[in-house]
C-alpha positions, 0 to 999 in steps of 0.5 A, a space after each residue: 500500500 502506498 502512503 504519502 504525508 503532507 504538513 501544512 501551516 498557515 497564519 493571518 492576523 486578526 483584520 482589527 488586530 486585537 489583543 483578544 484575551 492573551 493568557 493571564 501571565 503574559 502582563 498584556 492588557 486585553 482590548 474589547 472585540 469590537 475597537 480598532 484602529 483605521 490603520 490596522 484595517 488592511 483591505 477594507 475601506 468605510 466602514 461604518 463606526 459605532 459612534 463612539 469611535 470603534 470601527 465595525 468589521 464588515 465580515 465575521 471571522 471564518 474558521 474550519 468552514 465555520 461562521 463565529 459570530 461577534 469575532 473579528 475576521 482574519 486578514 487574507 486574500 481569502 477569508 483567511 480560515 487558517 484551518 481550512 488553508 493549514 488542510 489545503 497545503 497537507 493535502 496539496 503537499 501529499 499529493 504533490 500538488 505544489 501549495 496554497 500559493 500556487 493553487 489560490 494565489 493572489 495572482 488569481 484575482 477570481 479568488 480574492 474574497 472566496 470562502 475558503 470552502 472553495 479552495 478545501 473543495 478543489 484541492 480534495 478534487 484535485 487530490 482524488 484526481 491525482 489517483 489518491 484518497 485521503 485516510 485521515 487528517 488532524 488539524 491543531 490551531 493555535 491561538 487564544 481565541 475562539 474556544 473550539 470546544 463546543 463547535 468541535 464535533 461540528 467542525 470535525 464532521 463539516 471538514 471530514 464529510 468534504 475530505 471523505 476521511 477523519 478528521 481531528 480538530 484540537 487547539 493549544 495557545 503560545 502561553 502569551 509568547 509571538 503573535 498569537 499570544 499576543 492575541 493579534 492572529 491564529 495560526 494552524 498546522 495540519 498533518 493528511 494521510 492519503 493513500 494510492 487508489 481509489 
């Protein structure tokens, strides 16, 4: 029988980039969800203010092919789900394919702003036309924010039944250290199993 391991990664800072609950040791203090500085809103233009100053997100975060309302969204060419682009590069790299980069890129203009549903869906298509399957796959995020534990199984089974495969979901923090400690991004990394054949 033959194997093939691929390992993604992938990383986007929060569009408002907030210090969203960084862990209680690190000294750093902790912003509301809803504020942010006009600067750090990279790609998005007037959006409407709360009246008080806060600039609103036009989108909501987008994690694991899932809507997180009341959470800001992830800065990308995409809808920046580290998760579903974590899977994208294991799976592309297992079956040779190249990465998310030469897939999706932003030399692909058609794919600026897409769910990243669309790439998870395309890239499985292309896998199972390069002759392979997928056995299963394991994905861990890593950041202070959301909590996954009541959206796990929603999350695994949403991605398992477009992989055809298990999928596993867990999460960790930085303790406080680097970017998603800081609460200013996620990041995720994702190990696929595919197997020769149909």
């Amino acid at each position: 029988m033959s194997l093939r391991i691929g390992q993604g990664f992938d990383a986007h800072r929060f569009a408002s980039r907030l210090n969203t609950d960084p862990s209680p040791d690190s000294g750093a203090r902790s912003a509301p969800w809803g504020s942010a500085s006009s600067e750090d809103q990279r790609g998005s233009e007037d959006r409407p203010g709360g009246g008080d100053g806060s600039i609103t997100p036009l989108r909501t975060l987008r994690l694991g092919l899932l809507e997180w309302p009341g959470l800001p969204p992830l800065d990308g060419h995409s809808d920046g789900d580290v998760i579903a682009h974590a899977l994208v590069d294991a799976l592309a790299a297992a079956a040779h394919l190249g990465d998310i980069g030469q897939l999706f890129g932003t030399g692909r203009p058609e794919f600026a702003g897409a769910e990243s549903v669309v790439f998870l869906r395309e890239t499985v298509g292309a896998v199972r036309q390069a002759g392979f399957t997928v056995v299963n796959a394991t994905v861990q995020l890593i950041g202070n924010r959301p909590k996954l534990a009541t959206r796990r199984k929603e999350m695994e089974d949403g991605i398992g039944q477009m992989l055809g495969a298990p999928v596993s979901v867990t999460a960790t923090t930085s303790d406080g250290m680097g970017f998603t400690g800081r609460g200013e991004g996620l990041a995720a990394l994702a190990v696929c199993l595919l197997r020769a054949g149909q």
